[in-house]
N, C-alpha and C positions, 0 to 999 in steps of 0.2 A: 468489184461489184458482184454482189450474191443475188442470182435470177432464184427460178421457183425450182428448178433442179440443180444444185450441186456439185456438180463433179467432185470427185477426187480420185478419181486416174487421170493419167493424161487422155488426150482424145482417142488415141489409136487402145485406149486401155494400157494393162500387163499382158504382156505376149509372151507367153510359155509355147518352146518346141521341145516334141521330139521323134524321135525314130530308129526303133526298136522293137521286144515284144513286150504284151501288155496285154494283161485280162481286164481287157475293155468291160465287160459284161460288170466285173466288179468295183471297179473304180466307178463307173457312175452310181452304180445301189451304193457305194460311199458318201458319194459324192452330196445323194442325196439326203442320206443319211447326217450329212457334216453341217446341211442347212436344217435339218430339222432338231439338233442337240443344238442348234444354234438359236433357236426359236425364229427361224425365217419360215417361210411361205413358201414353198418349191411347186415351180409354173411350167411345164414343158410345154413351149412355145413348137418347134419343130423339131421331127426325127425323120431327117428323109435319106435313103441311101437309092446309090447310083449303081449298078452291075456292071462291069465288064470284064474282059479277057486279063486283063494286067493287073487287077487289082482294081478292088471295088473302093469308092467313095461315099465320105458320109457328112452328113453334115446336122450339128445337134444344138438347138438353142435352147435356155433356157434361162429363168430368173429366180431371183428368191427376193424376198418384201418381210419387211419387217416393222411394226409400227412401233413408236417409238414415244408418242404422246397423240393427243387429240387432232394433230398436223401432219405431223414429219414422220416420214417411213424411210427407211434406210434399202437401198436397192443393189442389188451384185447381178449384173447380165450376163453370162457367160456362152460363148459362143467357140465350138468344138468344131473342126474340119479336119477330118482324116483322107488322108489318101495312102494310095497303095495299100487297100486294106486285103488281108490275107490272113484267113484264120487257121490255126497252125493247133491243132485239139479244145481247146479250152481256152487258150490264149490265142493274140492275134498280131501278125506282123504287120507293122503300119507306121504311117510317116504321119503326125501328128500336129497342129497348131491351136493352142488353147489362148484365145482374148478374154481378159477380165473388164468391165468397164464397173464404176460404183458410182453410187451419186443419194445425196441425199433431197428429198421430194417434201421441200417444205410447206405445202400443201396439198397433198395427196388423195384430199374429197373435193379439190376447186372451188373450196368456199370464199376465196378470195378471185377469184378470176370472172365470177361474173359480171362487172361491169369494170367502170373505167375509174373511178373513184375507189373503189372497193382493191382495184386492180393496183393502185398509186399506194394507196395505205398501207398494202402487202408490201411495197416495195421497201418505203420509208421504213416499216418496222423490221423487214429480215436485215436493212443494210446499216439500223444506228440501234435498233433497240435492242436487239436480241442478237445483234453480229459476232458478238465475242463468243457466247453461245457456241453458236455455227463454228467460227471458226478452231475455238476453243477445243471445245468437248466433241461435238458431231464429226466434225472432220476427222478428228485424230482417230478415234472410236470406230468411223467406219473405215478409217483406212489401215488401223490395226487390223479389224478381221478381214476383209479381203487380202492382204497380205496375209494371214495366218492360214485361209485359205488356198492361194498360191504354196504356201509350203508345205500343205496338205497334198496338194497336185505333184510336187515334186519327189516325194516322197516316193510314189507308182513309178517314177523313171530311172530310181535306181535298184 
């Protein structure tokens, strides 16, 4: 059954690790770069870092949006946690965990969620009319670029 977000990761997302060094500072100006030749919407949600004696902590969210027609917008949330951060000239020595989660937002202005009938019709059409659709084209599509994405992240770790 297809609600009004999509998924297509699993729940926990893609979980990329690693732990080594990394010119953090560049890979996210990539990063962000990678959604905008993509024609997404790049969102920084949070950038908060922790100080301590062993090794600083970070933690970075962030989204990208993509509209897709009059409805449907294609979404990648990515959510970054570093620990043991230690920066070592330019680069920085760090123990890393990157979650992908993707989802497609087939109504993204909630023109169908105002009420409860309007609410039912949205149903009926994303699960008989347009499901092939979804599952067809939308799916595959947003789960190619998040995947292509992920091997753009992998990329930095070697």
């Amino acid at each position: 059954m297809i609600t009004k977000e999509d998924y297509v990761t699993q729940s926990q997302g893609i979980v990329l690790r690693y732990k080594g060094i990394l010119d953090f500072d560049s890979f996210y100006k990539e990063s962000k770069k990678w959604f905008k030749d993509h024609n997404y919407i790049f969102n920084e949600k949070k950038y908060d870092e922790k100080f301590s004696g062993l090794g600083n902590e970070l933690k970075v969210e962030f989204s990208a949006k993509r509209k897709i027609d009059d409805s449907t917008s294609f979404n990648i949330d990515v959510e970054i946690l570093i620990y043991d951060l230690v920066k070592e000239g330019k680069r920085y020595k760090l123990d890393l965990a990157i979650y992908l989660k993707a989802y497609i937002d087939l109504d993204y202005n909630n023109k169908w969620q105002s009420n409860r009938l309007k609410h039912f019709l949205f149903f009926v059409y994303i699960n008989s009319v347009i499901r092939s659709k979804i599952k067809n084209v939308f799916e595959d599509k947003l789960f190619y670029e998040v995947t292509e994405f992920s091997d753009f992240i992998k990329e930095y770790f070697t």
